[in-house]
C-alpha positions in Angstrom: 75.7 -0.7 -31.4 77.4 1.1 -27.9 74.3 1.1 -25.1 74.1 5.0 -25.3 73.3 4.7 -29.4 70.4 1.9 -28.7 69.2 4.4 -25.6 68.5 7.2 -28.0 67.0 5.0 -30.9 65.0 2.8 -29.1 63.3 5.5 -26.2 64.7 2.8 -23.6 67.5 4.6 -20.8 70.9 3.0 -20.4 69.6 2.6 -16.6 66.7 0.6 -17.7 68.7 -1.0 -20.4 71.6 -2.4 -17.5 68.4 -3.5 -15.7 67.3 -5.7 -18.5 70.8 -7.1 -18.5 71.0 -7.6 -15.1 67.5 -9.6 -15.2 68.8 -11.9 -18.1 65.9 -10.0 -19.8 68.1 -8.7 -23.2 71.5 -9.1 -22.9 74.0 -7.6 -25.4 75.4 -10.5 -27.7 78.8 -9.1 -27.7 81.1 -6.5 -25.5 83.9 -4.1 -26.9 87.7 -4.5 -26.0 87.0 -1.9 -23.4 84.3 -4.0 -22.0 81.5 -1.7 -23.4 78.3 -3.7 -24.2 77.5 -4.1 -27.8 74.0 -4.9 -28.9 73.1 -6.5 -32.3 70.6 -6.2 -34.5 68.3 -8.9 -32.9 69.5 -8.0 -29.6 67.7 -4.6 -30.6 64.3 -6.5 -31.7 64.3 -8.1 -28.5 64.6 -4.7 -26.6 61.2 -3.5 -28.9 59.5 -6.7 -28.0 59.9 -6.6 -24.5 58.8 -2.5 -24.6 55.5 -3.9 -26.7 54.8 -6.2 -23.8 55.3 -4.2 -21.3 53.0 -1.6 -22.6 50.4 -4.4 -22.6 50.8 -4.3 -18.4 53.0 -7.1 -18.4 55.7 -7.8 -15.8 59.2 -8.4 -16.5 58.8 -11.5 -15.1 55.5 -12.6 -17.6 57.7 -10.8 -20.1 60.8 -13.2 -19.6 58.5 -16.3 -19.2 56.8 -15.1 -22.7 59.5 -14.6 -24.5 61.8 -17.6 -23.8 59.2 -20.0 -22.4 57.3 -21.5 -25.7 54.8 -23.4 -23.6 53.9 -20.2 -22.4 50.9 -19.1 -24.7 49.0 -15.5 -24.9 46.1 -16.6 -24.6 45.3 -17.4 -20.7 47.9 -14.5 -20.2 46.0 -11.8 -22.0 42.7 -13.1 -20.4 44.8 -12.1 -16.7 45.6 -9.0 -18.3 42.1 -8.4 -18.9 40.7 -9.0 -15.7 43.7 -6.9 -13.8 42.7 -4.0 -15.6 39.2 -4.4 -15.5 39.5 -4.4 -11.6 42.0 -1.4 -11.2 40.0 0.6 -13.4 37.0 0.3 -10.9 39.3 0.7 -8.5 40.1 4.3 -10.2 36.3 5.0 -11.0 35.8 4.3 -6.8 38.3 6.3 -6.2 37.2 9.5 -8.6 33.9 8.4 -7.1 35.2 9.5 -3.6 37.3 12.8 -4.6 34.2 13.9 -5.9 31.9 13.1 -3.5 34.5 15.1 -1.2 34.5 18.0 -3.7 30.7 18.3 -3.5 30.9 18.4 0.0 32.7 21.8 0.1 35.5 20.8 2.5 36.8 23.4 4.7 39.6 21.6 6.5 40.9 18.3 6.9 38.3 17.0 9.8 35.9 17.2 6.9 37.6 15.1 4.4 38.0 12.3 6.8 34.5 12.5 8.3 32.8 11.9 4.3 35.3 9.4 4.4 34.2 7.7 7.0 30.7 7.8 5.8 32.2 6.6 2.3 33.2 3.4 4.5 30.3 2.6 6.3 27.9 2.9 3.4 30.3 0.1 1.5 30.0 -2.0 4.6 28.4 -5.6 4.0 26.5 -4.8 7.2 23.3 -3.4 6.4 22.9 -2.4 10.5 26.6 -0.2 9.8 25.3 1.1 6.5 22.1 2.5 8.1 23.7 3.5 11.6 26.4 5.5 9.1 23.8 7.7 7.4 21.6 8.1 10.5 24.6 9.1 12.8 26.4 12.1 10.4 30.0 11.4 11.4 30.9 15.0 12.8 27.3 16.7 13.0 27.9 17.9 9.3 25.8 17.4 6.0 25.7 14.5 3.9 26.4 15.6 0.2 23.9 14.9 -1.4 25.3 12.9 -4.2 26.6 10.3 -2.0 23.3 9.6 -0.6 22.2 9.5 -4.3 24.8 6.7 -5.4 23.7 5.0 -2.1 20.5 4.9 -2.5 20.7 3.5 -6.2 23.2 0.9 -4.9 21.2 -0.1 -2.0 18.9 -3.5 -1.6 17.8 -3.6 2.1 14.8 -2.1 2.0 15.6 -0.4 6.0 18.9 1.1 5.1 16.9 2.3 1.8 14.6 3.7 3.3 17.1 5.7 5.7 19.1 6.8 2.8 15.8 8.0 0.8 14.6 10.1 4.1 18.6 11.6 4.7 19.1 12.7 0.8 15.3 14.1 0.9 16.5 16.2 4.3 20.7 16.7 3.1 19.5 19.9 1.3 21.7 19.0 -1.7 21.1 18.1 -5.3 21.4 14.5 -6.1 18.3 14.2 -8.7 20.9 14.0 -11.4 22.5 10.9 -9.8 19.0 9.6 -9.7 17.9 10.3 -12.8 20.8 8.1 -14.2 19.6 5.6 -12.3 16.3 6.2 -14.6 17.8 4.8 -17.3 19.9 1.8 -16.0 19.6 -1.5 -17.4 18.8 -2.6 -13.6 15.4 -2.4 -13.0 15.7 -2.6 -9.3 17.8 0.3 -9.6 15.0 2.0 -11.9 12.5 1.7 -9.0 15.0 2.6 -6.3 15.9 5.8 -8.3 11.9 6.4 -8.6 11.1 6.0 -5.4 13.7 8.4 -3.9 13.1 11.2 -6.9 9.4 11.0 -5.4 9.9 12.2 -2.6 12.1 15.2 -3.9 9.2 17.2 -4.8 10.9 20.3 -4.7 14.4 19.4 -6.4 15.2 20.9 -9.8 15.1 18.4 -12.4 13.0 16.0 -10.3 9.6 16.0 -12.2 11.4 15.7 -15.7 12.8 12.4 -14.7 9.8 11.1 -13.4 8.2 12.0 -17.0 11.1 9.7 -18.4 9.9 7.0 -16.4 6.4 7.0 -17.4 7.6 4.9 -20.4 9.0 2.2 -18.4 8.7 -1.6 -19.6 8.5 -2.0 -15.5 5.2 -1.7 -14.8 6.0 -0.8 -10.7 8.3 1.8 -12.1 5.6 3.6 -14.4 3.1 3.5 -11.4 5.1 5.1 -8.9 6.2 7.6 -11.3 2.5 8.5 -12.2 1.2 8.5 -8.7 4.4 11.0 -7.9 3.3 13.3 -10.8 0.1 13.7 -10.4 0.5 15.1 -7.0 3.1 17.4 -8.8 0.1 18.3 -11.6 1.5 16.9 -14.5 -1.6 15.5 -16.7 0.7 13.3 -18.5 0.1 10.6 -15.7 -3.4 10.2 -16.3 -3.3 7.0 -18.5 -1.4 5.4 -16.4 -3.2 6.6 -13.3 -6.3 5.6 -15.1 -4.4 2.0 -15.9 -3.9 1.6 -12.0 -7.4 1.5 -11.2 -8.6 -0.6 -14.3 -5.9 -3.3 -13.1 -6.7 -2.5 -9.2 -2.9 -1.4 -8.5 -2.7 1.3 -6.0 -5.7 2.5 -7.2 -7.6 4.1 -4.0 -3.9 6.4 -4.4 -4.2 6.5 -8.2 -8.1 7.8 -8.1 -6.9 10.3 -5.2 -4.5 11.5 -8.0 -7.1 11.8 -10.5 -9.3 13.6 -8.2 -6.3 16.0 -7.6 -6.0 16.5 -11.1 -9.9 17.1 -12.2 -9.7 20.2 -10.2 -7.8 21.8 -12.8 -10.9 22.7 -15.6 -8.5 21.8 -18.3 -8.0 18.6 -16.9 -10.6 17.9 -16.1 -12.9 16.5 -18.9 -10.2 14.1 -19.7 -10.2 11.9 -16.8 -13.9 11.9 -16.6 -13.7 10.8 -20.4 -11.0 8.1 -19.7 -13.4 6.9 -16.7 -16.2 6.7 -18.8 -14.7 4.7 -21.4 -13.2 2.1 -19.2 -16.9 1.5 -17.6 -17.9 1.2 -20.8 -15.0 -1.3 -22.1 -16.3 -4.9 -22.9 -13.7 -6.1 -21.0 -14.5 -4.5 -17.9 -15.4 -7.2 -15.2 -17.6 -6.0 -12.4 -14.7 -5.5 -10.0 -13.0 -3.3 -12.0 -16.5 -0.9 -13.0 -16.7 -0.8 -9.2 -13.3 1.0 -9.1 -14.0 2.9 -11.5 -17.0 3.9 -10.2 -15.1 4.7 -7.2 -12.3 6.9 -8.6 -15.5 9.2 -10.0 -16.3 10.2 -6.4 -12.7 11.5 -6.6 -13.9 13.9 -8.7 -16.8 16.7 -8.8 -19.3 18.3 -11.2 -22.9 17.3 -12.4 -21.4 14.9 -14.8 -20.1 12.3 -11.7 -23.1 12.1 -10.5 -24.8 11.7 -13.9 -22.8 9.2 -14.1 -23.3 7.3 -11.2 -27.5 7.2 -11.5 -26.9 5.8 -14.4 -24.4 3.0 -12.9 -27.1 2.6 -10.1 -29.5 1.0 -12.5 -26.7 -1.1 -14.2 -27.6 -4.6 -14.9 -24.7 -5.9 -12.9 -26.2 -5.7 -9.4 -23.3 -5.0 -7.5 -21.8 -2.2 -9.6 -25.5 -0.7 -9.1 -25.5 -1.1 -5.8 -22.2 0.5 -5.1 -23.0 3.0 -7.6 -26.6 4.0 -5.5 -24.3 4.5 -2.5 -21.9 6.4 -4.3 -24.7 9.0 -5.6 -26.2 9.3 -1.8 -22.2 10.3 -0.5 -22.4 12.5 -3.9 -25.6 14.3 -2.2 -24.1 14.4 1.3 -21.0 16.1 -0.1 -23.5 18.7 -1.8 -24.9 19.1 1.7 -22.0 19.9 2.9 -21.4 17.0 5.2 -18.2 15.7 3.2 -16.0 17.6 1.1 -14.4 16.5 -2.2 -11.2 14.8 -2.6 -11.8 13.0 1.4 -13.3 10.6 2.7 -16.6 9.8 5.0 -15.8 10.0 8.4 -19.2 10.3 11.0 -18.6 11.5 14.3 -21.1 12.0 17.2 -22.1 15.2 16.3 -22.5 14.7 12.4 -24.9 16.5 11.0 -25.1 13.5 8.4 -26.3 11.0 11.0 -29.6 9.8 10.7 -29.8 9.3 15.2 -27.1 10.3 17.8 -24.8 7.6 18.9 -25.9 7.0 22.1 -23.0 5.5 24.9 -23.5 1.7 23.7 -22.8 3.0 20.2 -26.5 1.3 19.4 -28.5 2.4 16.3 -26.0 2.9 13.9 -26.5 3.6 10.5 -25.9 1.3 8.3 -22.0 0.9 7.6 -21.1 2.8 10.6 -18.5 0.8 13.1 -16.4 1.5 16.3 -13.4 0.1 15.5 -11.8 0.5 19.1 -11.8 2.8 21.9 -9.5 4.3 24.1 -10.3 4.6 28.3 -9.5 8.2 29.5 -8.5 9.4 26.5 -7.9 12.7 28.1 -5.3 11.9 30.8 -2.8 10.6 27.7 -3.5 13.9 25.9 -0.9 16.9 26.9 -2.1 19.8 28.3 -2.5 23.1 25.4 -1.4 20.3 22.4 -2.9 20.9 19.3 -4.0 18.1 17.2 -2.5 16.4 13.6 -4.6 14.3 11.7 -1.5 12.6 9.7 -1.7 9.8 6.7 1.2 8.0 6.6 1.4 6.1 2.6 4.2 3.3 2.1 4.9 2.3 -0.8 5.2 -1.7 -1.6 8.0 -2.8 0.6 8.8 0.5 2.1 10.6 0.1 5.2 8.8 3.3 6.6 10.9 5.9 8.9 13.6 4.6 10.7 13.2 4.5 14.8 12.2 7.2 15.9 9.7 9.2 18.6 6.6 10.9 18.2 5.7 14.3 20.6 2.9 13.1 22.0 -0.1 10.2 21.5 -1.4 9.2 18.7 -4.7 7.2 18.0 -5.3 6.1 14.3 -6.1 3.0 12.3 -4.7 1.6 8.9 -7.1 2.0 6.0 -5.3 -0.1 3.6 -3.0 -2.6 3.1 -1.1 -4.3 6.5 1.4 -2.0 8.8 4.3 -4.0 10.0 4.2 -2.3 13.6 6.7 -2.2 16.4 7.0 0.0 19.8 9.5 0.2 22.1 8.6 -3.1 25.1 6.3 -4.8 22.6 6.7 -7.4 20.0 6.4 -6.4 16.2 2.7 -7.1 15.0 0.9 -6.7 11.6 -2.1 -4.6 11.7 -4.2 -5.3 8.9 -6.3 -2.9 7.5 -9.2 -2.0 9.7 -7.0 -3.0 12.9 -6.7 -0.1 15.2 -3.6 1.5 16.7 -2.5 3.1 20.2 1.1 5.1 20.8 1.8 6.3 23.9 4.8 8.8 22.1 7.0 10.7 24.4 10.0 8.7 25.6 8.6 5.5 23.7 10.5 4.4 20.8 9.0 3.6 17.8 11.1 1.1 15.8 9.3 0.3 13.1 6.2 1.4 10.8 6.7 -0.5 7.7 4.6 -1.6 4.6 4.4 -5.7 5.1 3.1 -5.7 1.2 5.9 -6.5 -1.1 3.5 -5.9 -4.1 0.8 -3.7 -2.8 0.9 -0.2 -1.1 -0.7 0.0 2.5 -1.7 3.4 4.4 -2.6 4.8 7.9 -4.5 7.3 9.3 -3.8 8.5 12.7 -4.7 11.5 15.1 -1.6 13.0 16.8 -1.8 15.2 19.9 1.6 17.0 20.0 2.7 20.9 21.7 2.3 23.2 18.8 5.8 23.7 16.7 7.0 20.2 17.5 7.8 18.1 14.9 6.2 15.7 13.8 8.7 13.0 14.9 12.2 12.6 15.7 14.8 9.9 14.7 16.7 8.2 17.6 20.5 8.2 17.0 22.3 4.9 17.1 24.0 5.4 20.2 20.6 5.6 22.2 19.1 2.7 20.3 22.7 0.8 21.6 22.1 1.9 25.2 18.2 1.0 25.1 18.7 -2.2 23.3 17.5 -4.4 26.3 14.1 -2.1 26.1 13.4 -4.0 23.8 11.1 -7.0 22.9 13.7 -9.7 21.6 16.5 -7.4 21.7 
């Protein structure tokens, strides 16, 4: 058979068929008087073995060495195979990952192609300090899409550059809740709280509040609480069990009981929290640290039944959860007063109306359970002139790094309430404040570098007084070039 009859039967060009030839790959048994190559009938088979391999991904090369070699077995080749393809189709999925990410972005011109491609490169850096500085510095001045943020975010385990990528894709404008809500359902459960985390503070994304309801059945218990404690604040009674869990197991629960409290004001709600409450004080297995939090989430809530509650509690056998409980029903009758409103907490100033005496300048005759936890000298030489002032509560989540550096408008005065702050100003060394440790920023020029929870398993809050110029925000984030030129500013730097 001529070379143009086995091109047409076998699918294989003459081109490709000399090529073979020319490799020692199949070569014709026989030629013609006029020097034509003649292939035979096995020569043929040999052409249909080496198209079968091929199509496997082998090279002519493997091919040659499989056919003609017979210490060359399958097996550890087909294994190769396997992991060559493997890797180039990730290779394909990254690089449909990318073309997309550059179609969501709405590209106008070729300057922004290669700017999301240079964010595509620095958030695949190892460097964590490149990863961070490349969604803080938005190559260009343009937006992030926001479904880049979203893989990032999913993807990433430092808990700074997470929570720089969580703050950018809850400011990029964008909608990456459905990249997040994959995340949801991964087999990962670090990815399942990263995706929770950053879906929580999308309150106003579409789809946002349906995949939080997903996550409320969870096998992760950190992932079910975090997705409770972010729908309750969104009004969704579907949380309360597990809000109501948080406080029997003392996880987050001064934020779960918030939550509840939140929720009770809806009338319909209402009844059932105070009816889950009651029945875990009333649970047999209900130490008397856990009826004290209990007891504690009521005052969360209002209505004659709380505090009908609470006498009762304050002639409990156990003496503590009475004794608690007798304080709770006094705050109960100061709230009725009107000295302390529902859902906050009891805060006596000078000029109370609750206090028993005036503080006089020593701070002497207190009531009981009344401290000064610090004070600041000439308060009002720090404080600018005309600034209004922001009572702020700053929540972090276990392990959340907090903002990244950034500076306030103006002085702030606060202390944490819960948990420990990992705390660090521009010319000082990092400290923890614990809760009930006080706190002094100076703001303006000073940088503040870092304002993270030090818990890994707990959450940990502040509560600070800002005095800012009205219409300033509340802070701003330094951009990595200034934190490169002000390096030596600071501590250890």
């Amino acid at each position: 058979m001529l070379i143009g009859e086995v091109a047409r039967h076998s699918g294989v060009s003459a081109r490709m068929l000399r090529h073979y030839d020319a490799l020692g790959l199949v070569r014709p048994t026989g030629r013609t008087v006029g020097g034509y190559r003649e292939y035979s009938a096995e020569d043929v088979r040999r052409i249909f073995h080496v198209e079968s391999l091929r199509s496997l991904g082998l090279s002519l090369k493997q091919i040659g060495r499989a056919l003609d070699d017979p210490a060359f077995t399958p097996s550890a080749l087909v294994s190769d195979l396997i992991q060559w393809t493997e890797d180039r189709l990730a290779k394909e999925a990254e690089l449909l990952e990318r073309l997309r990410a550059i179609d969501a972005s709405a590209p106008t011109g070729w300057q922004d192609v290669l700017r999301i491609v240079e964010l595509m490169q620095g958030l695949n850096s190892t460097s964590a300090a490149r990863r961070q500085q490349a969604v803080l510095a938005r190559p260009g001045g343009g937006s992030v899409p926001a479904v880049l943020l979203a893989g990032a975010v999913l993807a990433e385990s430092d808990p700074n550059v997470a929570g720089a990528l969580r703050w950018a894709l809850a400011r990029s404008g964008g909608d990456g809740v459905a990249t997040l809500a994959a995340g949801v359902h991964a087999e990962d459960v670090d990815i399942r709280r990263r995706a929770v985390l950053a879906i929580a503070e999308l309150p106003e994304a579409p789809g946002a509040t349906a995949a939080l309801a997903d996550a409320l059945g969870d096998p992760d218990p950190t992932v079910r609480r975090q997705a409770a404690l972010a729908l309750g604040r969104r009004g969704v009674t579907a949380a309360v069990p597990t809000l109501v869990g948080m406080v029997v197991e003392g996880s987050n629960d001064v934020d779960a009981a918030e939550v509840l409290g939140t929720l009770s004001q809806d009338p319909e709600c209402a009844d059932r929290v105070m009816t889950a409450l009651v029945d875990e004080l009333a649970a047999p297995t209900a130490d008397s640290a856990t009826r004290i939090r209990l007891a504690q989430a009521l005052v969360e809530l209002s209505g004659t039944t709380v505090r009908e509650v609470l006498r009762q509690l304050a002639h409990d056998d156990d003496r503590a959860v009475a004794l608690v409980a007798s304080s709770f029903v006094g705050l109960l009758e100061e709230r009725r007063r009107g000295c302390h409103k529902p859902g906050g907490r009891l805060v006596l100033s000078m000029d109370s109306p609750c206090l028993e005496e005036p503080m006089s300048a020593e701070h002497a005759h207190l009531p009981h359970g009344v401290e000064v936890i610090a004070i600041l000298p000439d308060a009002s030489d720090r404080i600018p002139a005309g600034a209004e002032a922001r009572t702020v509560r700053v929540t972090l989540a276990p392990g959340d790094p907090g903002a990244p550096p950034h500076r306030h408008p103006g002085p702030l005065y606060g202390y944490v309430t819960e948990g420990e702050i990992l705390f660090e100003l521009e010319g000082e060394a990092p400290r923890v404040l614990k809760a009930g440790d006080a706190l002094f920023e100076p703001g303006g020029d000073v940088i503040h570098y870092q304002g993270a929870n030090n818990l890994a398993d707990a959450q940990s809050q502040l509560v600070v007084t800002m005095f800012a110029p009205p219409g300033t925000p509340v802070l701003t984030v330094v951009s990595p070039e200034e934190l490169a030129e002000r390096r030596h500013l600071r501590v250890g730097g």
